[in-house]
C-alpha positions in Angstrom: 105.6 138.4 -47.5 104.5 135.2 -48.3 104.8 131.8 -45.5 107.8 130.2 -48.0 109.6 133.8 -48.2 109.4 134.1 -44.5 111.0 130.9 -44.0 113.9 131.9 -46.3 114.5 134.8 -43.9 118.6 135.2 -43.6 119.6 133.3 -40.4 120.5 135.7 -38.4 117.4 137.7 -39.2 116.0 134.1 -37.9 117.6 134.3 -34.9 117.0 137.5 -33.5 113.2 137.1 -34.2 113.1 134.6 -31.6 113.8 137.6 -29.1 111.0 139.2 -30.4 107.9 138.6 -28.4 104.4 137.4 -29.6 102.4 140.3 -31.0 104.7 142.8 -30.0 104.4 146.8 -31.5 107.8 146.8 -33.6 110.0 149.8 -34.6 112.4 149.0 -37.2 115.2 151.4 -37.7 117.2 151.2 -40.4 114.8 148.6 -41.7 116.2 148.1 -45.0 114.4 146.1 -47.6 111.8 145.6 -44.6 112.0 141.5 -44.7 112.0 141.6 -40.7 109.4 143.4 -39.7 107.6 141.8 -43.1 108.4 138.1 -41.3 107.3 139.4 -37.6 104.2 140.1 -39.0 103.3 137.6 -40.8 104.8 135.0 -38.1 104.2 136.5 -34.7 101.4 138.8 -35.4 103.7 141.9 -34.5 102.7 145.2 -35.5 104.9 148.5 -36.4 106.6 150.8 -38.6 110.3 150.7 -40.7 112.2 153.7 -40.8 114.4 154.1 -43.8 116.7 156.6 -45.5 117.0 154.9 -49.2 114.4 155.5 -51.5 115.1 152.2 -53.1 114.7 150.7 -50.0 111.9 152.5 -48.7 110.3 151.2 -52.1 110.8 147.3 -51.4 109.6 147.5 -47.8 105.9 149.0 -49.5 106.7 146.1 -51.4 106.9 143.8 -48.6 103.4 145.3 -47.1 105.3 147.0 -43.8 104.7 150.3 -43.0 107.5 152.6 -43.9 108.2 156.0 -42.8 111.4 158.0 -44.7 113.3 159.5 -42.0 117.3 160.2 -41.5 118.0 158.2 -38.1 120.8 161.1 -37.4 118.2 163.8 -36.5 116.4 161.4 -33.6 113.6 159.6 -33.0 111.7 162.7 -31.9 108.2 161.8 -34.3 107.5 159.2 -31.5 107.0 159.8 -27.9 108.2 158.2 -24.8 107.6 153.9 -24.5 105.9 154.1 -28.0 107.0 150.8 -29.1 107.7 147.0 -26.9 110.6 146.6 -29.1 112.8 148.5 -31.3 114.8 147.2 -34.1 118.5 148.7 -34.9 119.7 145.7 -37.2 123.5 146.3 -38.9 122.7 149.9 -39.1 123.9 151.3 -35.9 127.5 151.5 -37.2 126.2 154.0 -40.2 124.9 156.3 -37.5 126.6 160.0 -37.1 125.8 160.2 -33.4 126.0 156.3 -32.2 125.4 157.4 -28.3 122.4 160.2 -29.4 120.7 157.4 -31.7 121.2 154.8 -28.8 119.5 156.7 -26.7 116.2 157.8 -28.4 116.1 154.1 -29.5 115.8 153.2 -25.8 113.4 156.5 -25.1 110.7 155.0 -27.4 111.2 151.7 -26.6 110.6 148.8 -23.9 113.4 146.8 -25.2 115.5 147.3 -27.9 117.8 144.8 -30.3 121.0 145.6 -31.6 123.7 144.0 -33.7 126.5 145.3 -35.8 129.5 143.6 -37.4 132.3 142.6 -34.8 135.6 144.5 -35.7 137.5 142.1 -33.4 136.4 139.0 -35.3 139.6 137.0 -36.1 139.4 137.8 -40.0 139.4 141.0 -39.4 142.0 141.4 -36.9 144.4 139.3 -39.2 143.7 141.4 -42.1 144.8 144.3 -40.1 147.6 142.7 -39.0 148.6 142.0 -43.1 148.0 145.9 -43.2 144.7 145.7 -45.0 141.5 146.7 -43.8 139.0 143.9 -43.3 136.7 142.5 -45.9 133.9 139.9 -45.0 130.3 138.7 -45.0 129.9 141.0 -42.2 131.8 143.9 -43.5 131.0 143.6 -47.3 132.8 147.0 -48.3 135.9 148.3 -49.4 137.6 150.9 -47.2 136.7 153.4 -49.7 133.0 152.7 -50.4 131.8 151.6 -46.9 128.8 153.1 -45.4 129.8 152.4 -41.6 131.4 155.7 -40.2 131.6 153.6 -36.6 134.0 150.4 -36.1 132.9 148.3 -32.5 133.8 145.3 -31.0 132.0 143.1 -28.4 133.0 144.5 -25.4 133.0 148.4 -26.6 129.4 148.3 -27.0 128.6 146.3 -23.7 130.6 149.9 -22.3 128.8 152.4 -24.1 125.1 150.6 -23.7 126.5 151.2 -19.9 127.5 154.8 -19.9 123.8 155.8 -21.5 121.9 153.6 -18.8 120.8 150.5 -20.7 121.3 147.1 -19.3 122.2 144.1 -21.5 119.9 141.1 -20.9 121.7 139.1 -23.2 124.6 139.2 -25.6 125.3 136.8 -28.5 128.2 136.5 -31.1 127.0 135.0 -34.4 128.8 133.1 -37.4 126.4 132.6 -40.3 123.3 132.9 -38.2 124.3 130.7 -35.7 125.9 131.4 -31.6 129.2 131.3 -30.6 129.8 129.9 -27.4 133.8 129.9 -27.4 135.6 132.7 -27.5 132.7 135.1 -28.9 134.4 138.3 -29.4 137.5 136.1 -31.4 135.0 133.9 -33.1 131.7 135.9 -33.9 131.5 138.3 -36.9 128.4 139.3 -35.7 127.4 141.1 -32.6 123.9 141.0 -31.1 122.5 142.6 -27.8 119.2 142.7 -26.1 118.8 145.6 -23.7 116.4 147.1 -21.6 116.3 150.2 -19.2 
C-alpha cells in the first residue's frame, strides 16, 4: 500500500489505528480487502497476518502485500497458540460469526489486546426504522434483510455484557458516526461500536 493510499484509509479504519501500538505483531480477523493491516504496516511498522474466508478477498489483501491465511473464523483460532499476537483485529466482522462468545474468546486467547467494533443496532436510524416496521438500512448496515451476512444484531451495552461474562475487561469504548466519536448519547447517536479490551 502506497503512503497516498494509506492516507485515504476509511476514517474509522483511521481511528482505530491510533489504538494500535508502534510495531505491534497484528492478527486481522476478518481482514477483508486487507487495507488495515496493509496501512499498519506501512505506517507503524506493525507486523502480522489477515485471516479471511472470501477468495476474492483473500486475493486483494496479496494484493495489498499482507500476509493472508484462508481460514473460516467459526472453527477457532486453534492454528495459533496462546499470547501469539499484541493485538488482534475483529473489524465489522464479529456480527457474521456463528459462535460470537466461542470466536470472542479465542480472539482474546491469542491475543494481548484485542479491537472490536460492529454496527450499533440501537443507533437512532435504526431503531426508527423498526419502529416504521422496516428493518434498518444504513452506512453501517448496508444490507437488505434478505441478503445480509450478519447472523448477530448488538448494541452498545449488549456487548460491554457479554465481553464481561467471557472475562475481558473493556479499556475503552467509543461510538462512531462517519469515523468520528460520539460523546452524547453514544449508544442513540453512534452507528458504529468500537471496544478495546484486555484480559
Amino acid at each position: 500500500m502506497t503512503p497516498q493510499e494509506s492516507a485515504t484509509l476509511r476514517a474509522d479504519l483511521a481511528f482505530i489505528a491510533n489504538w494500535v501500538k508502534q510495531g505491534a505483531h497484528v492478527l486481522d480477523v476478518g481482514c477483508g480487502d486487507g487495507a488495515m493491516l496493509a496501512h499498519l504496516q506501512a505506517a507503524k511498522h506493525c507486523t502480522g497476518y489477515g485471516i479471511e474466508i472470501e477468495d476474492d478477498r483473500v486475493l486483494a489483501s496479496t494484493k495489498n502485500g499482507i500476509n493472508v491465511i484462508q481460514h473460516d473464523m467459526n472453527s477457532g483460532l486453534g492454528l495459533f497458540p496462546d499470547g501469539a499476537f499484541d493485538t488482534v483485529l475483529c473489524l465489522s466482522a464479529l456480527q457474521m460469526m456463528e459462535n460470537v462468545e466461542g470466536v470472542l474468546k479465542d480472539i482474546a486467547r491469542v491475543g494481548g489486546e484485542a479491537i472490536v467494533s460492529f454496527p450499533n443496532f440501537a443507533f437512532w436510524t435504526h431503531r426508527l426504522s423498526l419502529l416504521c416496521g422496516r428493518m434498518p438500512v444504513s452506512k453501517s448496515l448496508p444490507y437488505e434483510w434478505y441478503d445480509t451476512p450478519n447472523l448477530r444484531c448488538a448494541t452498545i451495552g449488549d456487548f460491554s455484557e457479554l465481553a464481561n461474562h467471557v472475562g475481558l475487561r473493556v479499556l475503552d469504548c467509543v461510538a462512531l458516526k462517519d469515523g468520528k466519536p460520539v460523546h452524547f448519547l453514544p449508544n442513540l447517536r453512534g452507528s458504529l461500536a468500537v471496544f478495546r479490551l484486555g484480559k
